[in-house]
C-alpha positions as CSV (number, residue, x, y, z in Angstrom):
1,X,53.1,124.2,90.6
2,X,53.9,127.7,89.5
3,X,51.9,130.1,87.9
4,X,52.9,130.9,84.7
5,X,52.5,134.6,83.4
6,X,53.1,134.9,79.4
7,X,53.4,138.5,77.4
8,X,51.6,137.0,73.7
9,X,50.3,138.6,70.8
10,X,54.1,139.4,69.1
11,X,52.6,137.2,67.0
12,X,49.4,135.3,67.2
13,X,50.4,132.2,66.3
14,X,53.6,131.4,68.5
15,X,51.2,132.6,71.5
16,X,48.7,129.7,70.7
17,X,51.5,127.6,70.1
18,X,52.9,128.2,73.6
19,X,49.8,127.8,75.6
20,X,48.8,125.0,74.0
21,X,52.3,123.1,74.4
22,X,52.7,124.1,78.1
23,X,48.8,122.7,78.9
24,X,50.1,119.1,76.9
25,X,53.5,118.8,77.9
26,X,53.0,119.7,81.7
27,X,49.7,117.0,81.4
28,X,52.2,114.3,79.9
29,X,54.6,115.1,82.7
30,X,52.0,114.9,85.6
31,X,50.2,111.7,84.0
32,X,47.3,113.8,83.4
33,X,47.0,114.8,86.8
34,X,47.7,118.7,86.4
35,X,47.4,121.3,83.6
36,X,49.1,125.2,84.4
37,X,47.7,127.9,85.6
38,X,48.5,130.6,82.8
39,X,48.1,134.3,82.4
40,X,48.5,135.9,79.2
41,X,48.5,139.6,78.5
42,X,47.9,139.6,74.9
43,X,49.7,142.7,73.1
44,X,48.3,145.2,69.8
45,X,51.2,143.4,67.8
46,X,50.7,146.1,65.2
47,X,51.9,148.8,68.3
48,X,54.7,146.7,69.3
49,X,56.0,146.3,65.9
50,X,55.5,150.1,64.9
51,X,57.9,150.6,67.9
52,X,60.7,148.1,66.6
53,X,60.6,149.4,62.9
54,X,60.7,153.1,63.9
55,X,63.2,152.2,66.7
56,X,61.6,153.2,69.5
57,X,63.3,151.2,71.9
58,X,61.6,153.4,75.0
59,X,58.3,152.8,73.9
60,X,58.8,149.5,73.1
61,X,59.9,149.2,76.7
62,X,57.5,150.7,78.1
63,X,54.5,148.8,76.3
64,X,55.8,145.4,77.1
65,X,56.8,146.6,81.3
66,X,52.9,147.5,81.4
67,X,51.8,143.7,80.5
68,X,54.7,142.1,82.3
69,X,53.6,144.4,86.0
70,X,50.0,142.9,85.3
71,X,51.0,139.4,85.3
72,X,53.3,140.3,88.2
73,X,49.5,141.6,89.6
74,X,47.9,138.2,89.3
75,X,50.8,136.5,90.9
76,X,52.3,134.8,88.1
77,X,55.7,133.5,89.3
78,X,57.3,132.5,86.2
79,X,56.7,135.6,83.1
80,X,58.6,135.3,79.9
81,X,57.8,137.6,76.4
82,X,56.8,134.8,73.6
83,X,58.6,136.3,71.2
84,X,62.7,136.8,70.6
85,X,61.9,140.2,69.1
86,X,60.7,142.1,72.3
87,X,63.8,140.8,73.6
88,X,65.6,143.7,72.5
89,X,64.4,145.4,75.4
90,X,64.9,142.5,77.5
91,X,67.3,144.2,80.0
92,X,65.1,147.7,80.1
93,X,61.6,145.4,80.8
94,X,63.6,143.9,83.7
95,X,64.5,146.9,85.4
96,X,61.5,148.8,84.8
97,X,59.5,145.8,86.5
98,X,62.2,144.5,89.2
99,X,60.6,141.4,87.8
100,X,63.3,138.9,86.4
101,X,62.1,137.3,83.0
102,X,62.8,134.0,81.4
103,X,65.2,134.9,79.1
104,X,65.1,133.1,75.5
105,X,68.5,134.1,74.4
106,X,70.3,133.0,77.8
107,X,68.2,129.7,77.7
108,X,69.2,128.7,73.4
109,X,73.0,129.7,75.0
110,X,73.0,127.5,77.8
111,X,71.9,124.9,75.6
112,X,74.3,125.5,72.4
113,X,77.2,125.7,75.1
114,X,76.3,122.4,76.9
115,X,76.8,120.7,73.2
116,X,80.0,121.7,72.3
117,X,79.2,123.7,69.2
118,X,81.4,126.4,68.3
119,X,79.9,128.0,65.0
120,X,76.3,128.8,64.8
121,X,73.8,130.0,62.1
122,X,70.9,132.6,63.5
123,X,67.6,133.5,61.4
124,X,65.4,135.8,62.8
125,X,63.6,139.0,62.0
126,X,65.8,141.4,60.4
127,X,66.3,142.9,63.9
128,X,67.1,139.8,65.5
129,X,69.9,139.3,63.1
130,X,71.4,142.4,63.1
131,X,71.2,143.7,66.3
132,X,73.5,142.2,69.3
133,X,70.9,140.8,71.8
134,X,70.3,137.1,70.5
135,X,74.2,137.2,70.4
136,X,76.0,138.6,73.5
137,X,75.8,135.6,75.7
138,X,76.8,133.3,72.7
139,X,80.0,135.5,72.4
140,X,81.1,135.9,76.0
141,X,80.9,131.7,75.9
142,X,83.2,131.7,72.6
143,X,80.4,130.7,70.1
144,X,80.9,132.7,66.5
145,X,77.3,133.5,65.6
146,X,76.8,133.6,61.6
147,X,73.9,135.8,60.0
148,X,72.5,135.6,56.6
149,X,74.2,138.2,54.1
150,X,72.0,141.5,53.3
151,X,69.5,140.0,50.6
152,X,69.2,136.9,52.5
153,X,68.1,138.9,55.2
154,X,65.5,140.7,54.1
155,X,63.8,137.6,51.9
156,X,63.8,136.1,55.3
157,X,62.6,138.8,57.3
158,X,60.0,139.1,54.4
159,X,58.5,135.6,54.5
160,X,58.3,135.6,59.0
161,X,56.0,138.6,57.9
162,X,53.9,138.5,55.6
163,X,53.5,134.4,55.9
164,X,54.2,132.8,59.0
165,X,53.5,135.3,61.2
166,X,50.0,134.6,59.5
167,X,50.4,131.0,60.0
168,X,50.9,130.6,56.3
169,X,53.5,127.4,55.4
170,X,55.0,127.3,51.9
171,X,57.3,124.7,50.1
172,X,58.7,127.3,48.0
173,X,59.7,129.0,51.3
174,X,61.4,126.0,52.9
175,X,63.4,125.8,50.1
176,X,64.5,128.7,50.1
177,X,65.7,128.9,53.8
178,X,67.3,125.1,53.1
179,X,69.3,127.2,50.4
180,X,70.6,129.9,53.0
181,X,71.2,127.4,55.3
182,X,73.3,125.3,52.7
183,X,75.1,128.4,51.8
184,X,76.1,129.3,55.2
185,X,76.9,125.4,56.2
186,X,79.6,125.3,53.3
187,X,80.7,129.0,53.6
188,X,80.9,129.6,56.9
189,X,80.9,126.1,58.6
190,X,78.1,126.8,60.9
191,X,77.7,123.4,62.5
192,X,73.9,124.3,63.8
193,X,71.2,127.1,63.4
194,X,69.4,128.8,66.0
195,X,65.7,129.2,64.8
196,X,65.7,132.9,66.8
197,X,62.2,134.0,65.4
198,X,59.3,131.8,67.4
199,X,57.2,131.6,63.9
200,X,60.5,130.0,62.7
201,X,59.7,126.3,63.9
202,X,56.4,126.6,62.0
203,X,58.5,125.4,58.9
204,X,61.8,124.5,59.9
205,X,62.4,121.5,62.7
206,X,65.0,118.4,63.3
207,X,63.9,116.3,60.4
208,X,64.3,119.6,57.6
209,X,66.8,121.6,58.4
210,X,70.4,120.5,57.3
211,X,72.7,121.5,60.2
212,X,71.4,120.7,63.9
213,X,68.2,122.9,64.7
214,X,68.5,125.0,68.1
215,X,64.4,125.8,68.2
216,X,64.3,128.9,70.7
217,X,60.7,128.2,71.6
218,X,61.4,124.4,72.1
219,X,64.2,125.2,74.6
220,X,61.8,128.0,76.2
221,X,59.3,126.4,76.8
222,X,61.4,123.3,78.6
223,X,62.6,125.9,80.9
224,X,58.9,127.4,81.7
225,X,57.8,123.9,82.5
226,X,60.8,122.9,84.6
227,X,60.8,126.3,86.4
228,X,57.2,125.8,86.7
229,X,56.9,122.8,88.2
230,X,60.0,122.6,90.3
């Protein structure tokens, strides 16, 4: 089996949720026979998210290309960033490192693709949303990708802040995104949602969310295990 390097910390709580998914799903898998070996450089999220508010892309870049070279050091063989975020600098991480990440948007494509669907919904951080890189590969495969307007935005934005990000689960917040996601199911005809933020599945899942629920770190994570223990 594969060593499995991990850049966590961007936030907390989706790096726990991570580690502890790949340890039970790869024991399941093996009939308790084998857990992962896992690295995990752990990054100051406060520094990391300095960089994507004040835009600094090259920082940014540079931070997260330090932590992926010392998995790379301890002989990981499969290293993905735990957050959809840091994927902004996805493509400058890669060729700073000559070290070829598992990709979350490319992995939430490939799976949206192999369904059929043709309209989409994405919540995210503000970034995510707005900028192009949880996007581009759904447009060069003919998928319309639907964001939240301006105000729904930043109420969304706010609550992956200053709650979940802190591992804090409201009702009042569910229904809130159940509203947006109503909205954009009648106005837009979204026919599914991608859940681009990986604090996102913390409150929104299968059972709750009214169109069909693309959850970026469920997808992720099957690709981790199955590169892992190919």
């Amino acid at each position: 089996m594969k060593k499995i390097g991990l850049v966590g910390g961007t936030g907390p709580e989706s790096t726990v949720m991570y580690y502890k998914k790949l340890n039970s799903e790869i024991d399941l898998l093996t009939n308790e026979k084998h857990m992962p070996d896992i690295a995990i450089e752990s990054v100051d999220f406060r520094r990391a998210w300095d960089y994507v508010q004040n835009g600094q892309t090259g920082g940014l870049a540079d931070y997260l290309a330090e932590k992926v070279n010392c998995l790379a050091s301890t002989k990981s063989e499969i290293i993905a960033l735990t957050a959809v975020t840091m994927h902004m600098v996805y493509d400058d991480i890669v060729e700073k490192t000559g070290v070829s990440l598992v990709s979350i948007p490319k992995t939430v494509c490939e799976k949206i693709v192999s369904e059929g669907i043709k309209k989409v919904g994405l919540f995210g951080t503000v970034v995510t949303m707005e900028q192009d890189y949880m996007k581009k590969d759904l447009l060069e495969n003919d998928v319309e990708v639907f964001v939240p307007n301006d105000e729904e935005r930043a109420l969304i934005g706010k609550r992956i802040y200053e709650e979940l990000e802190k591992g804090i689960v409201k009702e009042s917040t569910l229904a809130e995104l159940t509203e947006i996601i109503n909205r954009m199911k009648e106005e837009d005809g979204i026919e599914g949602l991608i859940l681009g933020c990986t604090e996102l599945p913390l409150i929104l899942n299968s059972e709750n969310c009214p169109v069909k629920c693309f959850d970026s770190v469920e997808l992720h994570l099957k690709k981790l295990i199955e590169l892992a223990m190919k």
